[in-house]
C-alpha positions in Angstrom: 16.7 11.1 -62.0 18.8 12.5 -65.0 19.7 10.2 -66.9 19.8 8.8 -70.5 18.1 5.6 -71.3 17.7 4.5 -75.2 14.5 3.3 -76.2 14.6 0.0 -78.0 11.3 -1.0 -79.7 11.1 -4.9 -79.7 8.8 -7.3 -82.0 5.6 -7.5 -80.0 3.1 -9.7 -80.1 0.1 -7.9 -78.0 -2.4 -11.1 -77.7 -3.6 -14.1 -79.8 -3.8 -12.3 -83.4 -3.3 -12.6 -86.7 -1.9 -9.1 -87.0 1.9 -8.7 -85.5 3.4 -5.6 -84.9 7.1 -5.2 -85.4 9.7 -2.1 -84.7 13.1 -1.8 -86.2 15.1 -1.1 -83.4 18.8 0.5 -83.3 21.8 2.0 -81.0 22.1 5.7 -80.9 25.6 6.6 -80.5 25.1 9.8 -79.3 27.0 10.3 -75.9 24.4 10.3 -73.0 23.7 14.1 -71.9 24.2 12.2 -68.2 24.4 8.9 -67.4 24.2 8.9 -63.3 22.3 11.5 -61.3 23.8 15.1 -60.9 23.3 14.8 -57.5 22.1 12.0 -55.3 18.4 12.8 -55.8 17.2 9.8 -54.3 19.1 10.0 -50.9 17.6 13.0 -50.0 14.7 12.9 -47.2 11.1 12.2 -48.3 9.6 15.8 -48.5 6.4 16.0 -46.3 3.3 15.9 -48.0 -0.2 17.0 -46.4 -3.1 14.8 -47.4 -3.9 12.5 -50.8 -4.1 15.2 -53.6 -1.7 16.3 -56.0 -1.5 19.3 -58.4 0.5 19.0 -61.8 2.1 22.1 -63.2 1.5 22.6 -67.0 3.2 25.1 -69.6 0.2 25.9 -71.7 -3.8 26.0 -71.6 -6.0 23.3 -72.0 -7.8 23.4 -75.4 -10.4 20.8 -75.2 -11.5 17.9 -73.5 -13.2 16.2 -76.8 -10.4 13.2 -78.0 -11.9 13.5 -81.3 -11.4 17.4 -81.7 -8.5 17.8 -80.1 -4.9 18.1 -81.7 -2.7 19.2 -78.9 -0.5 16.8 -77.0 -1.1 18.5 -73.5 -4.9 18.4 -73.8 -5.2 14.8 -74.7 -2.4 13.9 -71.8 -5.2 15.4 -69.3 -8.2 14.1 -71.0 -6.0 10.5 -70.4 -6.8 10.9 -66.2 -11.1 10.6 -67.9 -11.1 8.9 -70.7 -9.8 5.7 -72.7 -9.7 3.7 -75.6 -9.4 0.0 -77.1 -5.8 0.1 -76.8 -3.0 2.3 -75.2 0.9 2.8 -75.1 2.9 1.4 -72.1 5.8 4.5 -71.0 7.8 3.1 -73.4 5.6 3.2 -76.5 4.7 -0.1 -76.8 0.8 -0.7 -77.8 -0.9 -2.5 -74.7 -5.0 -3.6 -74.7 -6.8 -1.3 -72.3 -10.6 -1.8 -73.0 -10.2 -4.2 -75.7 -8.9 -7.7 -74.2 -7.7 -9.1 -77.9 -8.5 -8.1 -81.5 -8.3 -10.1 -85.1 -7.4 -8.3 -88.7 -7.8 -9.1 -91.8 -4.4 -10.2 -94.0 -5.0 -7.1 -96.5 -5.7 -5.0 -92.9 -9.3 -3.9 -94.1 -11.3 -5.7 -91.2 -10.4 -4.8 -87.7 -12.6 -7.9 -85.2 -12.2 -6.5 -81.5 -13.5 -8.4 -78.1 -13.9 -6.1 -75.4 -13.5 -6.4 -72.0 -16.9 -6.7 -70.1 -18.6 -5.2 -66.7 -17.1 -1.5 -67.3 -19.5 1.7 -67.2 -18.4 5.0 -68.1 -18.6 7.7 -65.3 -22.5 8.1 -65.9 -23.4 4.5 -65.2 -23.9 4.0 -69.2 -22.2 0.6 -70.1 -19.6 0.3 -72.2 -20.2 -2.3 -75.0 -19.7 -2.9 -78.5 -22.8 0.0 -79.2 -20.8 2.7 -77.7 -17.8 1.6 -79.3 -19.9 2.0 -83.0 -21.3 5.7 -81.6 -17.5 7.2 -80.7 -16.1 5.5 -84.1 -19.5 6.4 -86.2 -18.9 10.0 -84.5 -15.5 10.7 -85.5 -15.5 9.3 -88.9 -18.4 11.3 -89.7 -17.2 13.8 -91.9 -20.0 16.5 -91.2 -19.4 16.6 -88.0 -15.9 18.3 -88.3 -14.1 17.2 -85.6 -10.0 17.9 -86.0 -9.4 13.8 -85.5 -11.3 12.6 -88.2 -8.7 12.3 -91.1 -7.7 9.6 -88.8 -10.5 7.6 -89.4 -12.1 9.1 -93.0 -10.7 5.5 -94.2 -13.9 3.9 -91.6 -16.1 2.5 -93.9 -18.3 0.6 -91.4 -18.5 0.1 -87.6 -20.7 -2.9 -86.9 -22.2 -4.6 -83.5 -21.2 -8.0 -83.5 -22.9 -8.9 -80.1 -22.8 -6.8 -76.8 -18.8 -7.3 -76.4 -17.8 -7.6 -80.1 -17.6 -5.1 -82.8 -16.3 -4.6 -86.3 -14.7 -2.4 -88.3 -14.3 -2.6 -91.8 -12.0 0.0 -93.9 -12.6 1.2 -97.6 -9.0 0.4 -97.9 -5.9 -1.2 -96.6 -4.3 0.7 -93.9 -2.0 -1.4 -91.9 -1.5 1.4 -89.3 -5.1 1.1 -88.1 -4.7 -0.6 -85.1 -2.2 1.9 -84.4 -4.3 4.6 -84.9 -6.9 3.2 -82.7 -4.2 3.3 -79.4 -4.2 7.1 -80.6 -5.8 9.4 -77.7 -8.2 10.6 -80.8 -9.6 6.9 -80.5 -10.9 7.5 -76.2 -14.0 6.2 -76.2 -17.0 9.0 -74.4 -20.0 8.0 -73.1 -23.5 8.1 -76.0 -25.2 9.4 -73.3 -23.1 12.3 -72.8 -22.4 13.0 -76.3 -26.3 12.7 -77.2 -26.8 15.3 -74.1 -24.4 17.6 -74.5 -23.4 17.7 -78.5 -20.4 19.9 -78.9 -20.2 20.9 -75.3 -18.6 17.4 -74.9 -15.1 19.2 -74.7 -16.5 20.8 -71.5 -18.1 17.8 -69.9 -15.7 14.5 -70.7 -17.7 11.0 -69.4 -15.5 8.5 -70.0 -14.1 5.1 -68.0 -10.8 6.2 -66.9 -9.0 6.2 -62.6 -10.8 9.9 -62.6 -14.2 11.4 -63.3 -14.0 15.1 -64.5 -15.2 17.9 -61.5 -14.1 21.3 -63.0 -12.4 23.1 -65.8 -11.6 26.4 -64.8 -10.3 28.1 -68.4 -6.5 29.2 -68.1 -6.7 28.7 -64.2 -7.1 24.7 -63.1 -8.9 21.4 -64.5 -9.8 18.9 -61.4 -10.6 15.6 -61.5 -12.0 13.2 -58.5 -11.3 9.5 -58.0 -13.5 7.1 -59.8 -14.4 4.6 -56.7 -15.7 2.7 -59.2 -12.5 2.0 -62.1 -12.2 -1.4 -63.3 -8.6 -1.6 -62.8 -8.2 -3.0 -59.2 -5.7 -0.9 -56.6 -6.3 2.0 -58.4 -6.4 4.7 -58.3 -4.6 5.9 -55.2 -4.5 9.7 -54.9 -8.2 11.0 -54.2 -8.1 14.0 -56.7 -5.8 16.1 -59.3 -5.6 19.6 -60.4 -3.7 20.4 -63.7 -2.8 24.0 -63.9 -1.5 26.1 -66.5 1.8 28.2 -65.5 3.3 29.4 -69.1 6.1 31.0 -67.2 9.0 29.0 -66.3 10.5 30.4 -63.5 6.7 30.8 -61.8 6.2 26.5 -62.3 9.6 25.6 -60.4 8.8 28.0 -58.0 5.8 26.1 -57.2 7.9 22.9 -57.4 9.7 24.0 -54.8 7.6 25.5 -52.1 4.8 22.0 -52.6 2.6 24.1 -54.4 2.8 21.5 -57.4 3.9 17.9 -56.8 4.2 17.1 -61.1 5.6 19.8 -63.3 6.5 19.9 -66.9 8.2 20.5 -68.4 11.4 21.1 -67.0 13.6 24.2 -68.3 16.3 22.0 -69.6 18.9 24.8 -68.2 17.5 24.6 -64.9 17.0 21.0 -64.3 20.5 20.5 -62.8 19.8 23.7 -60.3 16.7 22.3 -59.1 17.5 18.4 -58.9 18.8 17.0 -55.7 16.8 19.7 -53.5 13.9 20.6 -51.7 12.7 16.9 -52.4 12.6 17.3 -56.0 13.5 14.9 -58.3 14.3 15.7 -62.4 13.6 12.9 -64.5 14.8 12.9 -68.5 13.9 10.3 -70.9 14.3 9.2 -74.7 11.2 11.1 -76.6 10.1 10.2 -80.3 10.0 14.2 -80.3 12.0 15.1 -83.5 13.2 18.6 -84.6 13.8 19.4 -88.1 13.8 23.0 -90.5 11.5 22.4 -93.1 13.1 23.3 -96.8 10.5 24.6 -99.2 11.8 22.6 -102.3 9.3 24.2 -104.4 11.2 27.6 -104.2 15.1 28.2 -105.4 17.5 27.6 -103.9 15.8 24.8 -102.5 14.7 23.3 -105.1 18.4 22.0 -106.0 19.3 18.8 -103.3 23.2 19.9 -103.3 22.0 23.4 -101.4 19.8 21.2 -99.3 22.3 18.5 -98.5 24.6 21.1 -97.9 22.5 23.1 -95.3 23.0 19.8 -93.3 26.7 19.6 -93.1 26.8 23.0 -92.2 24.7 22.4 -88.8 26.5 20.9 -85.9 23.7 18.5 -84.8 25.6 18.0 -81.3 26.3 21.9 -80.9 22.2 22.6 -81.6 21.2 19.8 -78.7 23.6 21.1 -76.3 22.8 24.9 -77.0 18.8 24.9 -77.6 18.6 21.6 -74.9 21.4 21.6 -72.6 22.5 18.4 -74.4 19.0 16.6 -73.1 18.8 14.6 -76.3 20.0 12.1 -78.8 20.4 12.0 -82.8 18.2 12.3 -85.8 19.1 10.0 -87.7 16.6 9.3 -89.8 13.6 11.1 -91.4 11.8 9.4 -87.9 13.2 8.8 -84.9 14.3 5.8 -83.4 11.6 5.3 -81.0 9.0 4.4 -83.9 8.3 1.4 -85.6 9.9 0.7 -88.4 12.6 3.0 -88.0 16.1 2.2 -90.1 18.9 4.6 -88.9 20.7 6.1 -92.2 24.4 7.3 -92.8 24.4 10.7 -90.6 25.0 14.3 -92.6 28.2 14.7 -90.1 29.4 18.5 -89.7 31.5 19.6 -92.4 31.6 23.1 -93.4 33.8 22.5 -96.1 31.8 19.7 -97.6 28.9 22.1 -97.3 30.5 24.8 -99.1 31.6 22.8 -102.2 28.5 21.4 -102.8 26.8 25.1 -102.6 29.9 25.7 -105.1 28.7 23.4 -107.4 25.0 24.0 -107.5 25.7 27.8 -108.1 25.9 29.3 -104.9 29.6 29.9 -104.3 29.0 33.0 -102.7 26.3 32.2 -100.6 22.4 33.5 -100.6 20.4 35.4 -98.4 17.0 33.3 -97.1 14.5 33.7 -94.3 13.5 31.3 -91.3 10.4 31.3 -89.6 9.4 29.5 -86.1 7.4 29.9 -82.6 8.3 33.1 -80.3 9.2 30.6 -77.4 12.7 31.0 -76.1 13.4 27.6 -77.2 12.8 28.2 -80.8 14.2 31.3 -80.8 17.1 30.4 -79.1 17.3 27.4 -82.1 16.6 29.5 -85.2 19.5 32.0 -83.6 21.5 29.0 -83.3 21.0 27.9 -87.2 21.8 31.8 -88.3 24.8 31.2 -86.6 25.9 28.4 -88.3 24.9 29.2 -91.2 26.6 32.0 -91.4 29.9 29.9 -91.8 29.2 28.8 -95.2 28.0 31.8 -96.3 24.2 32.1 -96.0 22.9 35.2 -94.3 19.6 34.3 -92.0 17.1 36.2 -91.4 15.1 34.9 -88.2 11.5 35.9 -88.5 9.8 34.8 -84.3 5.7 34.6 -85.0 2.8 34.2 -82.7 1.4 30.5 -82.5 -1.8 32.0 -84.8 0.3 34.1 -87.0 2.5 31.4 -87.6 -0.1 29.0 -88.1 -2.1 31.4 -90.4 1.1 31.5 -92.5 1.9 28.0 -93.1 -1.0 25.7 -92.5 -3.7 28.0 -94.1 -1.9 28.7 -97.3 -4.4 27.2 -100.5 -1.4 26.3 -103.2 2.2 25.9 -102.9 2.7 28.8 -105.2 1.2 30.7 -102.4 3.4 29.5 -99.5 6.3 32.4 -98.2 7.5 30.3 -96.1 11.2 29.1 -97.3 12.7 27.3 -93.9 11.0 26.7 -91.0 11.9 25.3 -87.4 9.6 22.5 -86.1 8.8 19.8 -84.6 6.6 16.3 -84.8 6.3 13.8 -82.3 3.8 10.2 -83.6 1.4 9.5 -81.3 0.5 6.8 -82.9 4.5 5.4 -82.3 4.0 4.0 -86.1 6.2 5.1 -89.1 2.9 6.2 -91.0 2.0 9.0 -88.9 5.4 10.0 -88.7 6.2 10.0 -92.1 3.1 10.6 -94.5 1.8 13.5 -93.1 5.0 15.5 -93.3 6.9 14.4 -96.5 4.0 12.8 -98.9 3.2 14.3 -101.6 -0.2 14.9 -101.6 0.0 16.1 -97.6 1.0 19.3 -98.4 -1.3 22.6 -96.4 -3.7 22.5 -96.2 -4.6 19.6 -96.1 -1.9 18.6 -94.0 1.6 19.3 -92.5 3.9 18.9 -95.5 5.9 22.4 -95.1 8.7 21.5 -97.5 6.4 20.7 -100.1 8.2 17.6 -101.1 7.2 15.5 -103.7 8.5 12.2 -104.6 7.0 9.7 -106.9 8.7 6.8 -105.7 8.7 7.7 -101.8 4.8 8.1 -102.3 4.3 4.7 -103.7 6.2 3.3 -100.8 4.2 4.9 -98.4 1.4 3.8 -99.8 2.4 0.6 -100.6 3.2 0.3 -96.8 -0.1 0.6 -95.5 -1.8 -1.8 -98.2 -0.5 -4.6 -96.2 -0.6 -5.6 -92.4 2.4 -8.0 -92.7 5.4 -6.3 -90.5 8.2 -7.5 -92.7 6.7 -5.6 -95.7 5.7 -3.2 -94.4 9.4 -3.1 -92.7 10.7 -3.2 -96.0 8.4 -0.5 -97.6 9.8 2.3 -94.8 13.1 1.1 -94.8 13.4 2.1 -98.8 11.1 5.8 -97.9 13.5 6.6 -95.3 16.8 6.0 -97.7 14.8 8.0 -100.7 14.2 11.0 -97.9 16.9 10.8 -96.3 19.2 10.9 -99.2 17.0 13.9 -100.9 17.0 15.9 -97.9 13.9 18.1 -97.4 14.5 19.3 -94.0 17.6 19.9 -92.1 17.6 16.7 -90.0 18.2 18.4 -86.2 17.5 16.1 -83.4 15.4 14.6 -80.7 15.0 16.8 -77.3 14.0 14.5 -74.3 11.0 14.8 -72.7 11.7 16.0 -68.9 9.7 16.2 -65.8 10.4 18.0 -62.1 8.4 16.0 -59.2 8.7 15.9 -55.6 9.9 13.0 -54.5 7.0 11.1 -52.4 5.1 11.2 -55.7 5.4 7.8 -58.1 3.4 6.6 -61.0 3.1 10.2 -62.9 5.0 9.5 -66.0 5.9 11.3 -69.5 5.6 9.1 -72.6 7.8 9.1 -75.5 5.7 11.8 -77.2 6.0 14.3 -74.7 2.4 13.3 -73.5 1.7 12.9 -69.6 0.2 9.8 -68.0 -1.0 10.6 -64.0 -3.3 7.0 -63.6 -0.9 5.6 -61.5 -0.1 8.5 -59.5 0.5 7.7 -55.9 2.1 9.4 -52.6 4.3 7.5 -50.8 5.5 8.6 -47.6 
């Protein structure tokens, strides 16, 4: 249905630990896009559905099926069906045990104690026990071996067998986002067997212990996977197979929403979802994402070096004008340097839309007449249509935009490959972060610390801050949840207040289905969860 619904994070308390986790939660006030259906989706009549196997519509290729080398949200959704880890994320973000059944930590977060649930084999028959817990961990913190995931886990010191059920890891330092990390689809456990037989090729033959075992991958045409008659989850799961295909063009992946082709797609055209809702037994489903969308401000170059041009930048966008133009108005505030959905979020006082605010403070750092400056981004219509949008705005203040589109690998070439900051071109730049991890660490640090700059990592602006550094550092030397509360609650004022990006928004994550089909679900991070999926009829 569409429909706006506010994710809240609550204090949870997963099982009987020492370590609590804890999300400051808050009230957007942004109007809801809708709040009741466009049309009555759910009175229509159950479309017919021949036999128990469903077909999910995609907007990109697969990449890889490896967790450990893969860094695209799609892939690790679909590598989700195969494979899982010690702990997930519910649909709403909140960290759940999945083949871990409780865990202990250490107060200073350096020793991670997990019990694991027992009588589960991965696809192959091996077992799964503390040992291949220690091989997937040893594997991905190796740093010789490469793999995109391991700056996740270069803090692993050592992973130890406890007894056949029981393993620990022990860190070289504090990091009280750990556990978090380890609910991370980088953290799905594969099967030693399989990675002892087939070595890198792992990302074309996943053995892991999820609902599905892997069939096919068919590059750029279909991924299938089968029922797994023998999952440890009782009642599931319920459809017999899946195929995920890859339909980059919009108007090619409703089509096949509408004649039964596909049963799943996503995602949805946000200027479409309103056409196709209500009809031919489809059903359009929006929800709150943890998806935020930002322009990057190279404070290393003038005129962004000076905060009044950068604060200035963000009075002159009308934050409610971009959602409804680039997303149809399928989204809520920024309004923070994270968005709400992650833990330890604190909302701040918003940069409201003032053009005349905007132009005084450009007045007073110089730039009374305006400047001329670049912006580069994605060759998608979205981005294009956003960056277009900005130029726009601009415009009104008196900054003349030039919007450069790229190619994914030009783009990336251009910005994450760059050796030095006095190399980077790049002076604004429209993107985009969701946290997989739904912790304010992976959300903040490798995007605004200092010393996660290219290429290292994904710190475009190249912001520095002495005192925001120590605080995020400081955050993650500790697994208590009020300091570590306190810690991002002080990073996010410092941030917010010195304004490196132009804070944008958050675009909902939205999904087309056919009505007979339940249980498919996006998470907050735009990733796709199909274990549940069922026909009803």
């Amino acid at each position: 249905m569409l429909k706006r619904k506010y994710l809240i994070p609550l204090l949870t308390s997963l099982f009987a630990v020492i370590l609590v986790l804890s999300a400051c939660s808050g009230q957007s006030n942004q109007d809801s896009k809708q709040s009741e259906e466009t049309t009555d989706a759910k009175d229509q009549p159950i479309a017919e559905k021949d036999g128990n196997s469903i077909t999910i519509a995609v907007s990109s290729n697969l990449v890889s099926m490896d967790p450990h080398d893969t860094n695209d949200t799609l892939s690790g959704a679909v590598q989700s069906t195969m494979l899982e880890g010690l702990f997930g994320f519910d649909k709403d973000m909140n960290m759940i045990p999945v083949l871990a059944e409780s865990y202990e930590a250490s107060e200073d977060a350096k020793e991670f104690i997990f019990k694991l649930r027992e009588g589960i084999k991965f696809h192959d028959g091996t077992p799964f026990n503390a040992e291949a817990v220690k091989v997937n961990i040893d594997r991905v913190s190796n740093p010789e071996n490469r793999l995109k995931r391991y700056s996740m886990f270069e803090n692993v010191e050592t992973t130890e067998v406890v007894d056949e059920y029981t393993v620990k890891v022990t860190l070289k330092e504090p990091f009280g986002a750990m556990l978090n990390n380890f609910a991370h689809p980088a953290a799905r456990m594969v099967s030693p067997k399989a990675i002892e037989e087939y070595g890198k090729d792992i990302a074309m033959h996943p053995v892991g212990t999820g609902a599905f075992k892997f069939v096919e991958w068919e590059h750029s045409d279909h991924l299938i996977v089968e029922k797994n008659t023998d999952y440890w989850q009782e009642g599931l799961p319920k459809v017999d197979r899946i195929t995920i295909k890859p339909v980059p063009e919009n108007g090619s992946r409703i089509a096949m929403l509408q004649t039964g082709e596909a049963d799943f797609i996503y995602p949805v055209p946000t200027d479409q979802a309103e056409l196709i809702n209500g009809k031919d037994g489809i059903v359009v489903e929006n929800r709150p994402s943890i998806v935020a969308r930002y322009i990057t401000m190279n404070t290393t170059k003038k005129p962004f070096d000076d905060v009044k041009v950068r604060q200035a930048i963000n009075y002159a966008i009308n934050n409610e004008a971009f959602l409804k133009v680039v997303y149809s108005g399928y989204g809520s505030d920024l309004d923070s340097i994270i968005p709400e959905g992650l833990q330890f979020y604190s909302k701040q006082t918003p940069y409201s839309y003032d053009p005349e605010k905007a132009k005084q403070l450009l007045a007073e750092a110089g730039y009374e007449n305006g400047f001329e400056t670049t912006i580069w981004g994605a060759n998608n219509s979205d981005a294009i249509k956003a960056m277009e949008f900005i130029q726009q705005q601009l415009s009104l203040v008196g900054i003349k935009v030039n919007v450069v589109p790229m190619e994914s690998g030009t783009l990336s070439d251009r910005i994450w490959s760059v050796q030095t900051a006095e190399d980077a071109d790049v002076e604004l730049y429209f993107g985009g972060w969701s946290s997989s991890t739904g912790d304010a660490d992976w959300g903040i640090r490798p995007l605004l610390a200092g010393d996660s700059i290219p290429p290292k990592s994904y710190n475009v602006a190249y912001y520095q801050n002495e005192a925001a550094d120590e605080l995020i550092y400081a955050a993650l030397q500790t697994a208590d949840p009020e300091k570590r509360a306190d810690a991002y609650a002080e990073v996010q004022k410092i941030i917010w207040e010195d304004a490196p990006w132009v804070f944008l928004g958050v675009e909902d994550t939205m999904a087309g289905m056919k009505n007979y089909l339940k249980g498919v679900y996006l998470l907050p991070d735009g990733a796709m969860n199909a274990t549940q999926a069922e026909i009803v009829q």
